[in-house]
C-alpha positions as CSV (number, residue, x, y, z in Angstrom):
1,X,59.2,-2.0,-12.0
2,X,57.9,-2.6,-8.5
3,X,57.0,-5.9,-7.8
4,X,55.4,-8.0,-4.8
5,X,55.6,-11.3,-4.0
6,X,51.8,-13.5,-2.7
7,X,52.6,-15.2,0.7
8,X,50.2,-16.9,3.0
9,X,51.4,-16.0,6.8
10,X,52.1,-20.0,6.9
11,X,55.0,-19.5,4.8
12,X,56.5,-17.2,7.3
13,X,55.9,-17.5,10.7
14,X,57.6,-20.8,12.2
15,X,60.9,-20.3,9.5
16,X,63.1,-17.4,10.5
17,X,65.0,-17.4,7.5
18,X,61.6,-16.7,5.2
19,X,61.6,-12.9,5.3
20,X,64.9,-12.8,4.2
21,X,64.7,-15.0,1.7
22,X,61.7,-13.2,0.1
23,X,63.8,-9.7,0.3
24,X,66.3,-10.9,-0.9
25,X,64.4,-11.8,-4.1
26,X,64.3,-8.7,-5.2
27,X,60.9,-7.6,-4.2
28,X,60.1,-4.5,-2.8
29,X,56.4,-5.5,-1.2
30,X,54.9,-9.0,-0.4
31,X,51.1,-9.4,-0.7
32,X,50.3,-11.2,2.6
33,X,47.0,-13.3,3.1
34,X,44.7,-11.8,5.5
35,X,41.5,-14.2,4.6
36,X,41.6,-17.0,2.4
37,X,39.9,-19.5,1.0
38,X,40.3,-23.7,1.6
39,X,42.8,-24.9,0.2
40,X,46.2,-27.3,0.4
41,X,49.4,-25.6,-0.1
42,X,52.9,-27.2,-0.4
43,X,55.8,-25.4,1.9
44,X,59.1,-26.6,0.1
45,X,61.7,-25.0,3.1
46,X,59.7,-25.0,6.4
47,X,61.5,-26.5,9.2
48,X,58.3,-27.8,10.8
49,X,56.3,-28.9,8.0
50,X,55.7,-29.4,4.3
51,X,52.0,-29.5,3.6
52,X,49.4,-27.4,4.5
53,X,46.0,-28.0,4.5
54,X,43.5,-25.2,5.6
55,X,40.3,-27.1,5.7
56,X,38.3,-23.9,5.2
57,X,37.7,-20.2,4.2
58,X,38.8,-18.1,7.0
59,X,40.4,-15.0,8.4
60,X,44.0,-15.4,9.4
61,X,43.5,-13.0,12.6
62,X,41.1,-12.7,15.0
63,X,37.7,-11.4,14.3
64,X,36.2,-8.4,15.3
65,X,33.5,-7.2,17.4
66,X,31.6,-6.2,14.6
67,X,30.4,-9.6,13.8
68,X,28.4,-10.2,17.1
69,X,24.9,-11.3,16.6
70,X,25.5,-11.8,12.7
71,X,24.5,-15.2,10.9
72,X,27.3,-14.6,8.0
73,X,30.0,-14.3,9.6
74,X,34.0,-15.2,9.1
75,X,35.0,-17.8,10.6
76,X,38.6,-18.3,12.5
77,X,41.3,-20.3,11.1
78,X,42.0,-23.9,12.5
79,X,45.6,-25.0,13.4
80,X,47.2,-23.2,10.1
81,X,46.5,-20.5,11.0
82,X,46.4,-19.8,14.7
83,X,45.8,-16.3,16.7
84,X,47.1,-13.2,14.4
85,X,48.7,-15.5,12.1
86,X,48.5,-12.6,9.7
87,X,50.3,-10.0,11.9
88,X,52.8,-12.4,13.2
89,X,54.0,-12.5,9.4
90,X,53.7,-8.6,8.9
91,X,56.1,-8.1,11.5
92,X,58.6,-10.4,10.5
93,X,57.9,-9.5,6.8
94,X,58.2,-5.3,7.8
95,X,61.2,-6.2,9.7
96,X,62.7,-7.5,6.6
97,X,62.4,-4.4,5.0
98,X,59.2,-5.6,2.9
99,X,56.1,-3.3,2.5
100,X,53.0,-5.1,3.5
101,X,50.2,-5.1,1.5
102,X,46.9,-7.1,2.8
103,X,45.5,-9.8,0.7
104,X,41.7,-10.7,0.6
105,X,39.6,-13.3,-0.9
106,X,35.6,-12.4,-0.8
107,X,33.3,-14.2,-2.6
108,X,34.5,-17.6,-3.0
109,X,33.5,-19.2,0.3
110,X,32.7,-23.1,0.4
111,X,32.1,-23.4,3.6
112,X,29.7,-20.2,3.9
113,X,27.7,-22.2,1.0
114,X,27.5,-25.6,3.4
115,X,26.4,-23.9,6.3
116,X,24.1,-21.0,4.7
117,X,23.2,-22.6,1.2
118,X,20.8,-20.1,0.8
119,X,23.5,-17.6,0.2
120,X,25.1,-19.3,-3.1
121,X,24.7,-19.2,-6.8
122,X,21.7,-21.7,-8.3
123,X,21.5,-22.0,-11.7
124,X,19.1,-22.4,-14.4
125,X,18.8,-26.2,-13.2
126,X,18.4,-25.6,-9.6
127,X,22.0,-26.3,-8.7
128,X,23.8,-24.7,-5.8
129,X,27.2,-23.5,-6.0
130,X,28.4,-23.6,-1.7
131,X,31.5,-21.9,-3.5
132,X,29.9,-19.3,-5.3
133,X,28.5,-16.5,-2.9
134,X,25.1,-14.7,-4.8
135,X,26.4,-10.8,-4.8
136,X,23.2,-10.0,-5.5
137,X,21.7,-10.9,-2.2
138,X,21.8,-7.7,0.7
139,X,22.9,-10.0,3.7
140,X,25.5,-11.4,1.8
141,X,26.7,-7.9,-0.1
142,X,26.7,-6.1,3.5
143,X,28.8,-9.6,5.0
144,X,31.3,-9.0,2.1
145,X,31.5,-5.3,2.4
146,X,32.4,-5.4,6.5
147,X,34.7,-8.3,5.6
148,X,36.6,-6.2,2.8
149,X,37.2,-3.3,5.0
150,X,38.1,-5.5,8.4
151,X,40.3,-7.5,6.5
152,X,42.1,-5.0,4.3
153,X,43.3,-2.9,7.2
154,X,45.0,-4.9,9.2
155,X,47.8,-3.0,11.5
156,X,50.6,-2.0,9.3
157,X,49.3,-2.7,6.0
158,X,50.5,0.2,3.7
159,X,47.0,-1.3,1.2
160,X,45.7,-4.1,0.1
161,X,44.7,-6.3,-3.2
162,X,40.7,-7.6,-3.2
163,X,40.2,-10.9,-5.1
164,X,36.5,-12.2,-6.0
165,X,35.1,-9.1,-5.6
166,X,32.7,-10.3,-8.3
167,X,30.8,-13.0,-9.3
168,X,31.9,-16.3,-9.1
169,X,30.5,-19.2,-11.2
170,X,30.6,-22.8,-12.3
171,X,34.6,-22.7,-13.3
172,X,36.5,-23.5,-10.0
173,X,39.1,-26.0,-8.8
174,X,36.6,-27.6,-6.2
175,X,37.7,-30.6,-4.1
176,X,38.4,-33.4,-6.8
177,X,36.9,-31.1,-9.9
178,X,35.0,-33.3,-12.0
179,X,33.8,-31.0,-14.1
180,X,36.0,-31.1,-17.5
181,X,34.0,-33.1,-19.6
182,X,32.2,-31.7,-21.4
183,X,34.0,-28.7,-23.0
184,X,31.6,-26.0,-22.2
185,X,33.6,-22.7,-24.2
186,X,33.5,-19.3,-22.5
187,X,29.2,-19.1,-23.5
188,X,28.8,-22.2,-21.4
189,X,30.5,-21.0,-18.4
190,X,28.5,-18.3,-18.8
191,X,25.4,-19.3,-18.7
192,X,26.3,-22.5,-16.4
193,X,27.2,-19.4,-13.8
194,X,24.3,-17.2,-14.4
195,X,22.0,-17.3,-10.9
196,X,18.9,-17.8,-10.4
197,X,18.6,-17.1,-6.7
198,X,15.3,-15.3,-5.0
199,X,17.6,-11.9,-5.3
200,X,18.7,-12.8,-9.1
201,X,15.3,-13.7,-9.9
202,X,13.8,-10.2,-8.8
203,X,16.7,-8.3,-10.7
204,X,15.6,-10.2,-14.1
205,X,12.1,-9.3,-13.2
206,X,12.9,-6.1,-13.2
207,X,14.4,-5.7,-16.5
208,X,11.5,-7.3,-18.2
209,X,12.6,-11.1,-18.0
210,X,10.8,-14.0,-16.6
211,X,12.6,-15.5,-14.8
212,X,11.4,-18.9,-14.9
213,X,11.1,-18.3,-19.2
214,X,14.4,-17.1,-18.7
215,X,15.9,-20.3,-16.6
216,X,14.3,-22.8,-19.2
217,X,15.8,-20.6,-22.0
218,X,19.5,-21.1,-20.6
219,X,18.6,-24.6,-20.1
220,X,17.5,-25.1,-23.8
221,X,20.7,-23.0,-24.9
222,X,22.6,-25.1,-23.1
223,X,21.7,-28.8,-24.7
224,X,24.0,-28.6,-28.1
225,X,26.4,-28.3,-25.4
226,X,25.7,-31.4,-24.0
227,X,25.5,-33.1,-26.6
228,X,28.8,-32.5,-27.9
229,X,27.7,-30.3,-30.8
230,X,30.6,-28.2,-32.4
231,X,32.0,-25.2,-31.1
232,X,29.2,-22.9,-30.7
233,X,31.7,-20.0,-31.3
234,X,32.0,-18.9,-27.7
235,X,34.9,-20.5,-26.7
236,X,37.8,-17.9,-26.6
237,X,40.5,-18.7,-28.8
238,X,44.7,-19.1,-27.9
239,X,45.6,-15.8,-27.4
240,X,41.8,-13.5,-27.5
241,X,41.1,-14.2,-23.6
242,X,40.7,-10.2,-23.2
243,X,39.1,-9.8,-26.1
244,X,35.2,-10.6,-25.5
245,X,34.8,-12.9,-28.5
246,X,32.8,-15.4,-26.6
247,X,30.2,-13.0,-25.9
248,X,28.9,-13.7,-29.4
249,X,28.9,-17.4,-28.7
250,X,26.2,-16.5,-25.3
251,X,24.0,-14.0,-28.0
252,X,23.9,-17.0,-30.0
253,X,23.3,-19.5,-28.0
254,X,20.4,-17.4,-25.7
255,X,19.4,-14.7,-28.0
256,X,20.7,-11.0,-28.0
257,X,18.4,-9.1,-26.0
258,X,17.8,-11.5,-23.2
259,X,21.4,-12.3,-23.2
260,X,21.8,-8.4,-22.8
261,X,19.5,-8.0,-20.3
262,X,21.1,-10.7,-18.3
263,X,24.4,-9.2,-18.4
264,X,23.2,-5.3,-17.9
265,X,21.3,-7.4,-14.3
266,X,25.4,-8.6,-13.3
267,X,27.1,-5.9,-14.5
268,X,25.9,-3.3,-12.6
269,X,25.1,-5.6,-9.5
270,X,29.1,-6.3,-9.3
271,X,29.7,-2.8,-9.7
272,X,27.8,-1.6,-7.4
273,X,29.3,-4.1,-4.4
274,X,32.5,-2.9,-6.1
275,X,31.7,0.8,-5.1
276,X,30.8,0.2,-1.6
277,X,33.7,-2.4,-0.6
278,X,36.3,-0.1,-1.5
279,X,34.3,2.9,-0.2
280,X,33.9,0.5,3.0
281,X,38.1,-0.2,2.9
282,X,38.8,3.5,2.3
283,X,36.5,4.8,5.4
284,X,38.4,2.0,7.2
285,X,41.9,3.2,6.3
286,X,44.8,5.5,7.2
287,X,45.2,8.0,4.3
288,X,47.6,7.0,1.6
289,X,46.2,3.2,1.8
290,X,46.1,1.9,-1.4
291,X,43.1,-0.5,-2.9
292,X,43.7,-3.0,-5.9
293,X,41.3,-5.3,-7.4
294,X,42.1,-8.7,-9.3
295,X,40.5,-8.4,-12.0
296,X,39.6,-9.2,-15.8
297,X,38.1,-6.9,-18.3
298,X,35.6,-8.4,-19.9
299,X,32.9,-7.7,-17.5
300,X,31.0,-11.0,-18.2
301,X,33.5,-13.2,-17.1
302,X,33.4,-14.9,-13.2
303,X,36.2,-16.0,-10.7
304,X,38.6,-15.0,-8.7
305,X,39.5,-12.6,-11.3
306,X,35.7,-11.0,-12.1
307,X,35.5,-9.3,-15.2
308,X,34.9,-5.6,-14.6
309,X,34.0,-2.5,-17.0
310,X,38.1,-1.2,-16.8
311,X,37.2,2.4,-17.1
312,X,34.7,1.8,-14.1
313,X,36.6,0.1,-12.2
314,X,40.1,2.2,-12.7
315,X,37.1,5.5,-11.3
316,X,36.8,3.6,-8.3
317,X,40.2,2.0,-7.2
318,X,43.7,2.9,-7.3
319,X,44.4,0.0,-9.8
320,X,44.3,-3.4,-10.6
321,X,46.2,-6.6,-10.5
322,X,45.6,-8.4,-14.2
323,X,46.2,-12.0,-14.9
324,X,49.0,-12.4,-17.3
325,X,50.6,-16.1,-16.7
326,X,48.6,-17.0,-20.3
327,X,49.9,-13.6,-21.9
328,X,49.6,-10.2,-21.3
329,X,46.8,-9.2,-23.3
330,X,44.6,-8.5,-20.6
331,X,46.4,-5.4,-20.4
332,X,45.4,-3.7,-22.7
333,X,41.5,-2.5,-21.9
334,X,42.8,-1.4,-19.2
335,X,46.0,0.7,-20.0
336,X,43.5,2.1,-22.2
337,X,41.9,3.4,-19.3
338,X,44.6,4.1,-17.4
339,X,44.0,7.4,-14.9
340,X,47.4,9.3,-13.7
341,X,49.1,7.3,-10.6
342,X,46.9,4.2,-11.6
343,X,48.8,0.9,-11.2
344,X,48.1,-1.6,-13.7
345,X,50.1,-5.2,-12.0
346,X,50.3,-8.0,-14.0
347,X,50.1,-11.2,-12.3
348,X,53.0,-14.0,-13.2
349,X,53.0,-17.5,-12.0
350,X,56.3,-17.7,-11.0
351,X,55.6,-21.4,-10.1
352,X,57.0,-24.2,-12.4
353,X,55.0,-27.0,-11.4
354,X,51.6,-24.6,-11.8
355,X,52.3,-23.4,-15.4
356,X,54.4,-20.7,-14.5
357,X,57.8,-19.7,-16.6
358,X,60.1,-18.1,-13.9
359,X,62.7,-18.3,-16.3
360,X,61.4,-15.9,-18.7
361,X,60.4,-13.5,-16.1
362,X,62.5,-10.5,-17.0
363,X,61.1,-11.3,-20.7
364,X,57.6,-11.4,-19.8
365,X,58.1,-8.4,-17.4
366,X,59.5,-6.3,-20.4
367,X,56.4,-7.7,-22.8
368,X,54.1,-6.8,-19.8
369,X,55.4,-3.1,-19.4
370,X,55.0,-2.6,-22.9
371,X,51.3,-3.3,-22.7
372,X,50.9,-1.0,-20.3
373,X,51.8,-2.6,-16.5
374,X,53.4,-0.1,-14.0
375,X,53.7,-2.8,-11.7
376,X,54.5,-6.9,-11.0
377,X,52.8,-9.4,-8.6
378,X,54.2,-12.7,-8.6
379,X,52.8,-15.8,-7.8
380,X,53.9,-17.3,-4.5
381,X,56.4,-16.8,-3.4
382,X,56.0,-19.8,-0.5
383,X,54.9,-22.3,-3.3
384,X,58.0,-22.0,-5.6
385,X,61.0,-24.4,-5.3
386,X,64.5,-23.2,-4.8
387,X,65.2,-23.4,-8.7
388,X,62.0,-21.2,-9.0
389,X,62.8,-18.7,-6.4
390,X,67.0,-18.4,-8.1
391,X,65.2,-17.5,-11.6
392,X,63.0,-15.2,-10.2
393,X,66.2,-13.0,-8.5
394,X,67.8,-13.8,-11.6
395,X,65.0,-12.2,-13.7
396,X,64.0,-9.3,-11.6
397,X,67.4,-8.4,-11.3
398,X,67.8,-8.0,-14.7
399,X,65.0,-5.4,-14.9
C-alpha cells in the first residue's frame, strides 16, 4: 500500500538529515503543511530546537496578490515559519525522492475568530466559537475557497489533502480545553455546534424553522444534559463511531423533523463549499493534481474531519483520507462508495505518546485494507520519537 507521512515544513528545513530520515521510512509521499492552524509541536531530532510554538493560523509561504483589499485574509507565519517555509521543505523533501503532496487546514481559524468575530459559529446561547469559521456565511465561503486553491498548489505539489473543509463545532483542543465536564455524547456535540449566525439563521428560515423557536428548542434539549441526566442515547458506543447511532439520541433530544430540517440546512451548506473548493483547487492545478478530503461519513458530525455524504463526496474528489487511529470502521461507507481509481487513506497515529500504536502498524494496515483502504497516511512523521519512527519502518516494511 502506498503510504505518506504528515510533516509540518518545521520538521525539515534547518535538519539536513530529515528527508532522509523520512525516505527512508518507507514512505513513498509525505503530506507537507502548506497552512496550518495554532498550535505547539514537539521536534524530537532538530539540531536547533525542540519546541515549536506557532502562535497562530497561518500560511507557511507567502501570500498572494489575490488577497489585496480583502478583510479575510491569511495571515503570514511568525518566526516558525519564515518566507516559503513550505517550499524550502518541498525541495528538500523532492530531493529525497518523496512525492509532495500539499496539506491544508480551512475552517478552523482562532485567530480569524478574534479579529473578525463575526465570522464564527454562535450557538443556541449566543456563544462564539473564534475557532469555528460559519461556512454558511459568503465572505467567509469565498475567503476559504481562494485559500483552498492558493494553498493547495503550491510549486511542485503532485496534490494535496483538505482538512476542515466542513463545519467545525464545540469539540476542539482549544488553548487549556476546559470543556470535559460534562459528558455531552455525540447529540450534545451536536447541538452545542449547531449555529445560529445571521447566515444560519436565514437558512432555518428558509426551511420553515424559527429560528429563535428553534435556538430556545436546542437550549431546552440540551438541560438533561446539564444536569447529568443518563445517557440520552446519543453518545456513540466503543466501536459504532461510523455508524450514525447518535443521530437518534439528537431526534430525541430536539424532535425529528426539526432535527431533520437542521441537518438537511448543514448538509447541503458543506456540500456545496465542498463543490466549489475543489472545483476552485482543480481550476488552479496542473492536470493529474490530485484532491483528498479528511473526512468522516456521517455527515452530521464536525471537526477537522467533517462528516460528509461518502457517495457525494467520492463524485466530487479523487478520495478521502479517513480517521482510523480508534478502528477502521470508518471505512466502510465509504468503500461502499468507492468509484474506480478512488483512494480511500486511512489515517494512523503513528505517535505513542498521542494514542497511536506504531507497533501494530503492519497489523492495522492489513485490517485497514481489508475494509476497503487503497492507501496509508500516517501521523507525523516530525512528532514521533526514534522508537516510533524504527516501528513504523519495521511495519511498513512488512507490508
Amino acid at each position: 500500500m502506498k503510504a505518506s507521512a504528515f510533516v509540518y515544513p518545521w520538521d525539515v528545513n534547518g535538519d539536513p538529515a530529515a528527508p532522509g530520515r523520512i525516505a527512508a521510512l518507507g514512505v513513498r509521499q509525505v503530506t507537507l503543511a502548506a497552512a496550518y492552524h495554532s498550535t505547539r509541536a514537539l521536534t524530537p531530532r532538530h539540531p536547533r530546537h525542540r519546541v515549536v510554538t506557532a502562535e497562530h493560523a497561518a500560511v507557511l509561504y507567502p501570500a498572494g496578490s489575490r488577497w489585496q483589499g480583502r478583510a479575510l485574509r491569511p495571515y503570514p507565519a511568525g518566526d516558525w515559519a519564515p518566507g516559503d517555509a513550505y517550499g524550502e521543505a518541498a525541495a528538500a523533501l523532492a530531493r529525497a525522492g518523496l512525492e509532495v503532496h500539499s496539506w491544508v487546514v480551512l475552517a478552523h481559524n482562532s485567530r480569524l475568530g478574534a479579529e473578525h468575530p463575526a465570522t464564527s459559529v454562535v450557538n443556541a446561547y449566543g456563544d462564539r466559537y473564534p475557532w469555528a469559521p460559519c461556512i454558511a456565511q459568503p465572505a467567509t465561503r469565498a475567503y476559504l475557497v481562494d485559500l483552498a486553491a492558493e494553498a493547495a498548489v503550491r510549486p511542485g505539489a503532485a496534490g494535496t489533502e483538505l482538512e476542515s473543509l466542513g463545519w467545525y463545532g464545540l469539540q476542539h483542543l482549544h488553548a487549556h480545553d476546559k470543556t470535559g465536564g460534562v459528558g455531552l455524547g455525540e447529540a450534545g456535540q451536536y447541538l452545542m455546534s449547531l449555529c445560529f449566525c445571521p447566515a444560519c439563521r436565514a437558512g432555518y428560515d428558509d426551511l420553515g424553522l424559527d429560528p429563535d423557536e428553534l435556538a430556545a428548542a436546542v437550549r431546552s434539549a440540551l438541560e438533561p444534559v446539564w444536569r447529568g441526566l443518563p445517557d440520552d442515547g446519543g453518545a456513540a458506543r466503543p466501536g459504532e463511531a461510523g455508524t450514525g447511532e447518535g443521530w437518534a439520541g439528537v431526534e430525541k433530544l430536539l424532535g425529528t423533523e426539526p432535527a431533520g430540517a437542521t441537518r438537511a440546512w448543514r448538509d447541503a451548506t458543506a456540500r456545496s463549499l465542498q463543490e466549489e473548493a475543489v472545483a476552485a483547487v482543480r481550476a488552479a492545478a496542473p492536470e493529474g493534481f490530485q484532491v483528498l478530503l479528511h473526512a468522516d461519513p456521517v455527515s452530521h458530525h464536525v471537526g477537522a474531519n467533517p462528516g460528509v455524504d461518502p457517495a457525494h463526496v467520492l463524485s466530487v474528489a479523487d478520495g478521502v483520507v479517513v480517521p482510523c487511529t480508534g478502528g477502521p470502521a470508518l471505512l466502510g461507507p465509504f468503500a461502499r462508495q468507492r468509484r474506480e481509481k478512488a483512494v480511500i487513506a486511512a489515517n494512523l497515529t503513528v505517535v505513542s505518546g498521542m494514542g497511536g500504536s506504531p507497533g501494530t502498524l503492519a497489523a492495522d494496515a492489513a485490517r485497514a485494507r481489508e475494509l476497503g483502504a487503497t492507501e496509508l497516511r500516517l501521523y507525523h512523521a516530525g512528532l514521533a520519537s526514534d522508537a516510533d519512527l524504527e516501528a513504523v519502518r519495521e511495519g511498513l516494511g512488512a507490508l
